[in-house]
N, C-alpha and C positions, 0 to 999 in steps of 0.2 A: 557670281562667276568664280570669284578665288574660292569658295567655300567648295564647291562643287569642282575646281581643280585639284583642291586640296582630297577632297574624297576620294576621288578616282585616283590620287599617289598613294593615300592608306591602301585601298584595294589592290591595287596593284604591286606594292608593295609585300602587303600579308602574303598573295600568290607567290610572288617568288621564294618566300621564307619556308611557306609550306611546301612548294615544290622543291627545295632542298631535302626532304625527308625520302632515305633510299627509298621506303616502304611505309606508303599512309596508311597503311592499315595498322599497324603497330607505334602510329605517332600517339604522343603523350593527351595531344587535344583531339584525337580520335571521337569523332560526334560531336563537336562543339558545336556546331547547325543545331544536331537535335535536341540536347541540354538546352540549350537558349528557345527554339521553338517549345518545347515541354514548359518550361520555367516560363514563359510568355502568356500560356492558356492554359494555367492554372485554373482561374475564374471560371466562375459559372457561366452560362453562355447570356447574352443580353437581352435575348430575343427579338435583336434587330432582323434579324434571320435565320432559319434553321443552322446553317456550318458558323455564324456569328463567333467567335471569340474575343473578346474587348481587353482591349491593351492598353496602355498609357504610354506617354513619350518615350519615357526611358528604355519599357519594352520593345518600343516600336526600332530603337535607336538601336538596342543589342540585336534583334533580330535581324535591321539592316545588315550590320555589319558582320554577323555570323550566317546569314544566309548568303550572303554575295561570296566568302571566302570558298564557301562552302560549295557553291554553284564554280566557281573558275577553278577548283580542285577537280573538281567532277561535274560537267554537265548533264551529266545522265541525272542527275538529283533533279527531277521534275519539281520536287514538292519544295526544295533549296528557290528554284530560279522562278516560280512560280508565289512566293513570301516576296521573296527581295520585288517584283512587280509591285504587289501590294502595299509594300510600306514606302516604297517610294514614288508610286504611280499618282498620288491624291490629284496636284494640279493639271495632268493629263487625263484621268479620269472624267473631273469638273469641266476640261474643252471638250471631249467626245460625248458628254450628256447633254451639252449645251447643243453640239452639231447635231446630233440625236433631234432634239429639240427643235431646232429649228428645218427639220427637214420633215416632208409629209412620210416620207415610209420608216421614218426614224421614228419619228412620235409614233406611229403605230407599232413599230416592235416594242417600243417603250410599254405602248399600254397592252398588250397581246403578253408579252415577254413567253417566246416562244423558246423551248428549250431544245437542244440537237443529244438526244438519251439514245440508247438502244429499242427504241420503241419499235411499234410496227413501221411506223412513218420514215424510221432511219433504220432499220434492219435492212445489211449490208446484203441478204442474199435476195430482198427484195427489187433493192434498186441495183443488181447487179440484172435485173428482169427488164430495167427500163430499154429505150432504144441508146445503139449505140451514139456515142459526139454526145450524148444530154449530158448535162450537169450531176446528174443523180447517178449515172450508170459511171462519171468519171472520176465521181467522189467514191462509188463502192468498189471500186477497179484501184482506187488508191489507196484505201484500208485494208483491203482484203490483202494486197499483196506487200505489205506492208506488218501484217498484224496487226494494225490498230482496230481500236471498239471505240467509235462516239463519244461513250458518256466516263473515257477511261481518267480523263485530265482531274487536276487537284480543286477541289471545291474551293470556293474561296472562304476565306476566314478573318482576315484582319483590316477588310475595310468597313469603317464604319458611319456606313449608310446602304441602307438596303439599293436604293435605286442604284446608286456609283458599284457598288456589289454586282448587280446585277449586268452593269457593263464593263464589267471585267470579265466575268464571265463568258458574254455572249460573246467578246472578243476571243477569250480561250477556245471556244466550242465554232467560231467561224475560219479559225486559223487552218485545217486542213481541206478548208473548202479552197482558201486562197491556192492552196500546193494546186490541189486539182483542177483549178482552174488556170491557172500560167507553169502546171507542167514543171513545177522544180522538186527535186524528188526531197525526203527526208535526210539528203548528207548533211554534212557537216557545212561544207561549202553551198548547199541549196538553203538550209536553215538561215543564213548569216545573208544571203542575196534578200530573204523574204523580210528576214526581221530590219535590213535596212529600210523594205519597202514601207513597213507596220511602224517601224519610228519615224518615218519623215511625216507619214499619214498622223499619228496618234500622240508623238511627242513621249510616249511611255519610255522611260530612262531604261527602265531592264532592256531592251532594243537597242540603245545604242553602246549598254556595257557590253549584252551579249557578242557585236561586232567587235565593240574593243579586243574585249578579253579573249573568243574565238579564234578571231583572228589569227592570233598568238601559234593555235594551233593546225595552223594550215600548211602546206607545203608551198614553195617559193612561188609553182608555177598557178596554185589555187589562189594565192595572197593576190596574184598581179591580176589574178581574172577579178578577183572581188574587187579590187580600186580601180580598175581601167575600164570593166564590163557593167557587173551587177551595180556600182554605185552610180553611172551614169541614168542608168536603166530606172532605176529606184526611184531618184529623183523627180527624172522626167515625168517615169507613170504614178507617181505620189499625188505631181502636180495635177497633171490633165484628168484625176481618173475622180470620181468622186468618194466621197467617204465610205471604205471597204465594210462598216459596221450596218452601215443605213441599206443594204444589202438585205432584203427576206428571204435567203437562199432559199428555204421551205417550199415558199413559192415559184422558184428558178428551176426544181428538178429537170422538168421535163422541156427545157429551152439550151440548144444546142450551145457548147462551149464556145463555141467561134460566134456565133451570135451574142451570147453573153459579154464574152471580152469586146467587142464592138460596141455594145450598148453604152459601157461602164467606160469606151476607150483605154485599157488597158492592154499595151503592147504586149507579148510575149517577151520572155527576157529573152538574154541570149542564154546559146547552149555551153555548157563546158566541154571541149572537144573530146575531152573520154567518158566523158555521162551520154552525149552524142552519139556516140562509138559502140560504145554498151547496149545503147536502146534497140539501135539498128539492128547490132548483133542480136538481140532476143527478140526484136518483132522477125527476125527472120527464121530463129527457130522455133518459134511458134506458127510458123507458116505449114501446111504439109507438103511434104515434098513432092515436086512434079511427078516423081521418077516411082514414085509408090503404083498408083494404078498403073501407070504402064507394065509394070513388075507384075501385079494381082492379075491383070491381063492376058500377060506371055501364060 
């Protein structure tokens, strides 16, 4: 516990110092993330896996601490916040393969090890064909207007065992299933409700730095929705709902969203009253207007 208090005062720390620089683009440690990731996978690959990289401690130790700086200077750094996962994820990894494990649709994604790519299977203008309320139609409806592609997230690299690899992954590539299915969009403030909900579930530490550190960057009246709203919320449905990974979403396309979240008992969170506000406002202009045919009419 002190070691791990102690770490999160280094991290948070480095951020402030960094965040003193008027202009990061022109600071002196400008890419120290990618210098330390470069210098890290050197080696040839191990062939525990094709994206495989094998590191030793020391590596594993810089890369924590130059990917986590490197993530709270810039969250948009996918491939920053998606390493720091990795090299710090080992003993939450080893519980969510074990829950895997002991669950009947978990051992079979284990032994299936089904992947979410731009295939036919996930091609967004497919399932944007399904019926509307399914699962398939509410994940394609969420990429599409979003910009995201399936298979766009960062391979993994620096876990080393294939199966533990392999559920990091399936957790990477099931994460915008979670948005579509309890409806929180990609903000800032929707990301930090969800990944409360993925660390209380998963115990993955990148989850609760992301909250830390996020946090930081919120407005006073988003800071008090996430501790008063999303953290309760989180909790609750962490608890009751079962293991978000032991999930064959593959299988779920075609099973209406409100039936799904009943299944899994997973409450809806609450809403932010201006993401609320916003929705309303564009389901509403996307409606056509009464007043057209009448007009086409006269």
């Amino acid at each position: 516990n002190h070691f791990f208090g102690a770490y999160l005062f280094f991290i948070f720390f480095a951020s402030r110092v960094c965040s003193g620089v008027s202009e990061w683009g022109k600071a002196p440690w400008k890419g120290a993330g990618d210098m330390l990731r470069r210098t890290a996978i050197r080696a040839v690959a191990s062939g525990l896996y094709p994206t495989h990289k094998p590191t030793n401690v020391a590596q594993k130790l810089l890369l924590t601490v130059g990917s986590a700086i490197a993530a709270v200077v810039n969250p948009q750094r996918g491939d920053m916040v998606a390493t720091l996962g990795e090299t710090t994820g080992l003993c939450a990894l080893q519980r969510m393969r074990q829950d895997m494990l002991n669950h009947e649709t978990g051992r079979q994604i284990l032994f299936d090890r089904p992947v979410v790519t731009s295939t036919e299977n996930f091609s967004v203008a497919k399932l944007l064909t399904y019926e509307e309320g399914t699962l398939g139609r509410c994940y394609a409806e969420y990429m599409a207007a979003h910009g995201f592609v399936p298979d766009e997230r960062s391979a993994v690299m620096f876990v080393d065992d294939p199966e533990l690899a392999y559920v990091m992954r399936r957790y990477r590539e099931t994460h915008d299933f979670m948005h579509a299915l309890l409806g929180l969009p990609p903000t800032e403030l929707g990301e930090l409700g969800l990944k409360l909900f993925e660390g209380i579930q998963t115990g993955l530490p990148m989850n609760y730095l992301a909250v830390i550190f996020g946090s930081l960057r919120l407005t006073r009246e988003e800071h008090r929705f996430l501790t008063t709203q999303y953290l309760p919320w989180a909790y609750k449905a962490a608890q009751t709902a079962p293991m978000f990974i032991n999930v064959y979403w593959e299988k779920e396309l075609n099973t209406p969203v409100d039936d799904l979240r009943a299944q899994l008992q997973i409450p809806l969170p609450p809403q932010f009253p201006p993401y609320a506000e916003a929705a309303v406002a564009a389901e509403a202009a996307a409606q056509p207007s009464a007043a057209a045919p009448a007009a086409e009419g006269a």
